[in-house]
N, C-alpha and C positions, 0 to 999 in steps of 0.2 A: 569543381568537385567539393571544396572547402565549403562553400556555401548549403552545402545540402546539410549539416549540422545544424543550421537557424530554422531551417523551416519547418518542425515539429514546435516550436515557440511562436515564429511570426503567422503560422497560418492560425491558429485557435485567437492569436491575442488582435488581429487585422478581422476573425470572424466574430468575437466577441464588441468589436468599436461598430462595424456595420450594424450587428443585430438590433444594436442601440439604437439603433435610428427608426424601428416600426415595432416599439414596442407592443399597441395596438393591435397591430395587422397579425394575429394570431396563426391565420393559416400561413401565410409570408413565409413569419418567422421559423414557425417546426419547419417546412418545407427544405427552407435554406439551412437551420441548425442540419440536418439529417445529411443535407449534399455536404457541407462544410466539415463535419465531422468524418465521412468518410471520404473525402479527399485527403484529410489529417490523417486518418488509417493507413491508406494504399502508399501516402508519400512516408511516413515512418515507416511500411515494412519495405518500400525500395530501399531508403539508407538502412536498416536493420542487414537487407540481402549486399548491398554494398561492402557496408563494415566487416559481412563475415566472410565476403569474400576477396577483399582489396586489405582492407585493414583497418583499425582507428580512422577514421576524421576530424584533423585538427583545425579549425578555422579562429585565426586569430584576425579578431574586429579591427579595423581602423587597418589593415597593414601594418601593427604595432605589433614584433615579435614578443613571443612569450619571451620574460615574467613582463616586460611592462606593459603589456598592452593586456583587453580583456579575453579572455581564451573561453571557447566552446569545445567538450569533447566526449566525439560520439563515437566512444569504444564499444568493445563486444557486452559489458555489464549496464552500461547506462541505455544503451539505443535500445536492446532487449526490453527494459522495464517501460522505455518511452514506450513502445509498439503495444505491451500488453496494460497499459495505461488507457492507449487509445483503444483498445481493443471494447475497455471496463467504458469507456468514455461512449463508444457508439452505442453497446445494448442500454445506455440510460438516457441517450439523445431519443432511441426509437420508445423507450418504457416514459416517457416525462409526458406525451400531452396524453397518455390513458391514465395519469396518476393522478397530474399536479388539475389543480381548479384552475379553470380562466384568468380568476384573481392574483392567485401566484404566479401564473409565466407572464402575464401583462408584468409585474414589476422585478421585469430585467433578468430572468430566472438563467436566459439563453445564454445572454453577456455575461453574468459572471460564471455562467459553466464553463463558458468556455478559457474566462481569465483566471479561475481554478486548474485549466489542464495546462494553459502558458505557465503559471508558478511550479508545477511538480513536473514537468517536463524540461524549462529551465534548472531547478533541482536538480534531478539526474543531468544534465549537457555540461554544466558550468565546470571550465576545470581553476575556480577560483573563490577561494571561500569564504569572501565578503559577500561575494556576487550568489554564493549560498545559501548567507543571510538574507539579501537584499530577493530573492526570490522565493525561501520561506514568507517573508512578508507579499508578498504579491499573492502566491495560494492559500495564507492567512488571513486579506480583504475578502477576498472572494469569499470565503468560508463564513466569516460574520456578518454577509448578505445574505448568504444560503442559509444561514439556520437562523437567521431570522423571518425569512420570507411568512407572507401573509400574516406578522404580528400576533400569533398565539400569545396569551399569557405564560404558558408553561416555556414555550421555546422561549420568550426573553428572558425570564427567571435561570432557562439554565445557560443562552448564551454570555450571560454576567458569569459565570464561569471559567465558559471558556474562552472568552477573551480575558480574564484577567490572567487566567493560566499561563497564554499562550503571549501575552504582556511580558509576564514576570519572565519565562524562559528566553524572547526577545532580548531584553536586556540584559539579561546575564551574557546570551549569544554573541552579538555586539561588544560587549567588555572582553570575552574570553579572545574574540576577533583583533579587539587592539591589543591585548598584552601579547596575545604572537605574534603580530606585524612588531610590534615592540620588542619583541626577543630576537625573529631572525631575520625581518627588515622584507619583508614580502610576503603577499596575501597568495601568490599564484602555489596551487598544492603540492605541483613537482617540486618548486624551488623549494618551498618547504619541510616537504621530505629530503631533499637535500642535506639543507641547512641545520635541521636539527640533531644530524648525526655528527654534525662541526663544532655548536655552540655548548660552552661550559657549564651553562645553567640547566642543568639534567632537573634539577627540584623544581624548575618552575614551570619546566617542559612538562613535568611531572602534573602539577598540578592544574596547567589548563586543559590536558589532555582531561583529568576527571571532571572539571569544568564543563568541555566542550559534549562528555558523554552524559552529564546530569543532563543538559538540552536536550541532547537528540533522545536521553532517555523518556524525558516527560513528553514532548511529541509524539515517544513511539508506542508510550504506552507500559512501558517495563514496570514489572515491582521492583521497589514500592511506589513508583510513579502513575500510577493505573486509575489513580481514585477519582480524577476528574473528569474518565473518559465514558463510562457506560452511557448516563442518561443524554448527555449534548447531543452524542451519533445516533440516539433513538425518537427523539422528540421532533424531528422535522421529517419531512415527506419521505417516504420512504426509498424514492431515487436519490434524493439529499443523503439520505442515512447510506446508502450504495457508496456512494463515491467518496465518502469520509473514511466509512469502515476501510475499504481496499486501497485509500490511495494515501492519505493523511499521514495513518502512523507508519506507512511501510516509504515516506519521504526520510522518519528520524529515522529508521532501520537501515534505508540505504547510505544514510550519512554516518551511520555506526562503523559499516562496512568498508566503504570508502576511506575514513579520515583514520581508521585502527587496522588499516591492511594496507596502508599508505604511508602514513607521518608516523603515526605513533606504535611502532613497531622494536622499540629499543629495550620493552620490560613486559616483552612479553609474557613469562613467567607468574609477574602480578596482576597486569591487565586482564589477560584472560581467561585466570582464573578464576576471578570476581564473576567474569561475564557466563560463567558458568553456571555458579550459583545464584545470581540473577534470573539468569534461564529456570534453573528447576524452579526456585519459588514463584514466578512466574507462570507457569505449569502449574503449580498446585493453586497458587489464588486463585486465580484465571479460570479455571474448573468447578472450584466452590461458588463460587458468585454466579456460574451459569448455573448451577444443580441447585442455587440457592434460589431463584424465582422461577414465576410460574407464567411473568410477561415475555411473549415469543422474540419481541424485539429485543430486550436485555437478554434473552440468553443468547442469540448471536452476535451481539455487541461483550460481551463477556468472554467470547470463544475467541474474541479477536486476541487476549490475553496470552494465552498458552501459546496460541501461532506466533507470536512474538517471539517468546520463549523459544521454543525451536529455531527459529532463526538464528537466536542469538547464539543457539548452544555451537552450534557449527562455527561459527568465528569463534567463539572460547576454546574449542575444538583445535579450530585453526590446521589441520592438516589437510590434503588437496580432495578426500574423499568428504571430510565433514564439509568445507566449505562449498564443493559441490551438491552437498543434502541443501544446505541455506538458501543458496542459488535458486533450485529446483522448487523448495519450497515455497522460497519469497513468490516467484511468479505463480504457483499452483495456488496460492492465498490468497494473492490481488485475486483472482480470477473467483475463484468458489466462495469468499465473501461476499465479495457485488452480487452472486446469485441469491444467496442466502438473504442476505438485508430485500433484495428484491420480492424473494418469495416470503420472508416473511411479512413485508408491507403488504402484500397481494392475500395472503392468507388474511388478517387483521381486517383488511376492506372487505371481503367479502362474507367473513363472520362478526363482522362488527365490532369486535374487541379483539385485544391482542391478548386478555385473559384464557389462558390454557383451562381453567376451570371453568371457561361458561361455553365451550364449544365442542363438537365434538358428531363423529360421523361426515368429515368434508368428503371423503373417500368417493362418496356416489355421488355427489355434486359437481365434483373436479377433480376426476382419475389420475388428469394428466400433472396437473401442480401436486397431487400427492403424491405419486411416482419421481416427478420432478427433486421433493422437498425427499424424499429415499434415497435416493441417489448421491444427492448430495451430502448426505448423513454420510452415507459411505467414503465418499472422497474426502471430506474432511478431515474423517479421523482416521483413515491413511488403510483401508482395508484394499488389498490385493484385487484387483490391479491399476486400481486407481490411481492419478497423480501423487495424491498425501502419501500411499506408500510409497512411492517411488523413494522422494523428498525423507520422509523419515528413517528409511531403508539408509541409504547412504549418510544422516544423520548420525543414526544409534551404531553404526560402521565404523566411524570415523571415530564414536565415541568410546567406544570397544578396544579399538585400537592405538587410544589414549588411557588406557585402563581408567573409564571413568563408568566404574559398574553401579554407583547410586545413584546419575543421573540418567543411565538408561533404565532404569527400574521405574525412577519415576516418571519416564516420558511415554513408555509402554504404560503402565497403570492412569496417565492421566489422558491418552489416547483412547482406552474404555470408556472412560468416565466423558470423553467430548462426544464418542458415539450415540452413548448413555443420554445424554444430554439432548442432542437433536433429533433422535430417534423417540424421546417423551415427545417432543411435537407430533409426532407423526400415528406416535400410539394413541396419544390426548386426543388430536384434535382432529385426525382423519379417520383412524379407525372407530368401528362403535355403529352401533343399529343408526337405520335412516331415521333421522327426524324429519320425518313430513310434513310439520308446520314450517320450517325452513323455506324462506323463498332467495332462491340463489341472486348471486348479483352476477352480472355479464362481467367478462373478461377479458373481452376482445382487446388486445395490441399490447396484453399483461403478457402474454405467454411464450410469446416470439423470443424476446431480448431473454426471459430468464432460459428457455432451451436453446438459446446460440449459447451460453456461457457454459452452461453445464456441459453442453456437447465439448466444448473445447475442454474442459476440465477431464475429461473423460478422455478425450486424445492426449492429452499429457501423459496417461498412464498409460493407455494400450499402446500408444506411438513413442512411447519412453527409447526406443533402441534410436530412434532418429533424431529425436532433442536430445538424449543424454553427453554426445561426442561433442555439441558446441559446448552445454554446460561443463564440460569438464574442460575444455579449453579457459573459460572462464576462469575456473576454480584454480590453474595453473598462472594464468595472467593475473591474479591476485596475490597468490605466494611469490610473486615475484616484481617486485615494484620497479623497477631497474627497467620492464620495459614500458611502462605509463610515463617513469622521469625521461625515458629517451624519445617517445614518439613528443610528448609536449615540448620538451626542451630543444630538440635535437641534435642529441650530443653524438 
């Protein structure tokens, strides 16, 4: 049973080393990425249905009990985000050979997709925070293959970016990694959280904890962390730009999560109310930078901002209803971005620019991607009965409840303004008299993957009464860390 925690890792990174071998053989390869990636599906939601009805799955490698040996664990938070990982992962396996050019899946497009979902699936599994590190570097190779693919000049210009970016928060990552093996003599997280409530040195506990969140803050995107993420997630294919947007910064967000409702829970007081105002400014940059252009792609690479922001605000929150908005939202985010980066590349392709001011009337060309790209306006920015409200309902609750009444002022007014925001898509560039010079472009095998997401985005909300009892078990096994240190340790 222990064994079924690995195989959300070993099957993407054993389907990833095969693909490698018929680079070439084009039909081959889609054929096999599509069965492989939904074999990764159906086996993460067997352990997802395992976990929530047996318990945690703890599989420690080698027969080496925890802390010394390397530990996998696939609780009710981490196997959740694997499943809805896979989920974003299948509709970009079936969206990739109607996007990408011959020339880009020939160089290895399949392989590192799939050793992008081994890195942020290992992410979530790992109950060990070297092994943290060492698998943000795995999702971070794969990444600097993908937005390099097919050698753009603009894509290399901007991945000098973001690889020095994602360099620099490495190394700091690594350093923050040894001064706390160095303070309480073990990398495993239970032991950790243990230990730090034992050891004398509160200051220096102090300061790798802000360390360890300057990292996962610049991965995840936070202000004032934000400045190097728009253009990288928009300049490559727009299945590329899918799985950055939804999957990339919501790995620092779950490591926010994780390592500040686990270890570092001894000042909470200070912690979390920094992470608060984080959040709101977050919220308001995040918003301006979308209302500030008029390219379709940076405005849903700029949205990714604000949904940060909320997430965050629920752990600064920290009470069992705010942490259950995070939760709800984190997953309702992965899901309705990957749609959005989707529709927006699909919008872009078949208007030829992703310029808001040179297009306009798609509406009687493609009914269905404009109804699609509505919809999701709506879910996004959280309108009744959609998932986003679900997620911010229990958000702006919790925060209410923490009498924090200027940061729900400003999560409602910045929740207009994201409507506001995607909704100019849809008035720009769908609505408006037909232009009959237009000759539409085909969109056969576009349409499929972006309406399975939205559909599921959309059952988040209407089926809110049946998801919302696991996530609040969640939000419960969070405030309470006593049972992650007892299933790992087993005390």
């Amino acid at each position: 049973m222990s064994n079924l925690a690995v195989l959300p890792i070993i099957i993407p990174l054993l389907s990833g080393i095969i693909l490698a071998f018929f680079p070439k053989k084009l039909t081959l390869v889609r054929s096999l990425a599509k069965v492989f990636i939904t074999i990764n599906l159906l086996v993460s939601g067997y352990v997802l249905f395992t976990v929530y009805t047996t318990g945690s799955i703890i599989l420690e490698t080698g027969a080496w009990p925890a802390p010394y040996g390397i530990i996998l664990v696939a609780d009710s938070l981490s196997i959740l985000l694997v499943f809805t990982t896979n989920i974003i992962a299948a509709a970009c396996a079936f969206f990739a050979p109607h996007s990408l050019s011959d020339r880009k899946e020939q160089y290895y497009f399949y392989s590192f997709f799939f050793f992008l979902i081994t890195g942020v699936s290992g992410a979530f599994l790992t109950g060990d925070i070297f092994n943290l590190f060492v698998f943000f570097e795995v999702l971070l190779m794969a990444s600097y293959a993908l937005i390099v693919l097919g050698g753009d000049k603009v894509q290399l210009r901007e991945s000098i970016k973001y690889v020095l970016i994602n360099l620099f928060s490495s190394i700091l990552f690594v350093t923050a990694v040894a001064f706390l093996y160095a303070t309480v003599g073990t990398v495993n997280m239970a032991q950790i959280a243990l230990r730090v409530q034992e050891v004398d040195q509160q200051g220096i506990l102090t300061t790798i904890g802000i360390l360890l969140f300057f990292v996962f803050a610049t991965k995840a995107a936070l202000f004032p962390l934000y400045y190097w993420m728009p253009s990288p997630y928009v300049k490559p294919n727009p299945v590329i730009s899918a799985l950055f947007g939804a999957l990339l910064t919501k790995v620092g967000i779950y490591s926010i999560i994780r390592v500040f409702s686990l270890i570092f829970v001894y000042k909470i007081e200070l912690t979390h109310e920094v992470f608060i105002w984080i959040a709101g400014l977050s919220m308001i940059f995040g918003v301006i930078g979308a209302l500030s252009t008029n390219n379709i792609k940076l405005i849903i690479a700029y949205n990714i901002i604000p949904a940060i922001g909320f997430i965050i605000l629920g752990i600064g929150v920290f009470n069992e209803t705010s942490v259950s908005g995070s939760i709800y939202y984190l997953v309702h985010d992965m899901i309705i971005k990957a749609a959005l980066f989707l529709i927006a590349g699909t919008v872009a392709y078949v208007a030829g620019t992703s310029d808001l001011r040179k297009f306009s009337g798609l509406i009687h060309y493609y009914p269905v991607l404009g109804w699609l790209l509505f919809i999701s306006a709506f879910v996004l920015a959280g309108i009744p009965p959609f998932s986003g409200f679900i997620g911010k309902l229990l958000l702006l609750t919790g925060a209410l409840s923490g009498d924090e009444i200027a940061i729900v002022i400003i999560a409602l007014i910045s929740s207009l303004l994201i409507l506001y925001s995607i909704m100019k898509i849809f008035i720009k560039g769908f609505w408006g008299v037909k232009d009959e010079s237009f000759k539409p472009k085909p969109t056969k095998g576009l349409i499929g993957p972006i309406a399975f997401l939205v559909a599921i985005s959309v059952f988040l909300g209407v089926g809110a009464e049946f998801i919302y009892p696991s996530i609040e078990n969640i939000s419960a096994y969070l405030l309470d860390p006593e049972i992650y240190i007892d299933s790992v340790l087993k005390e």
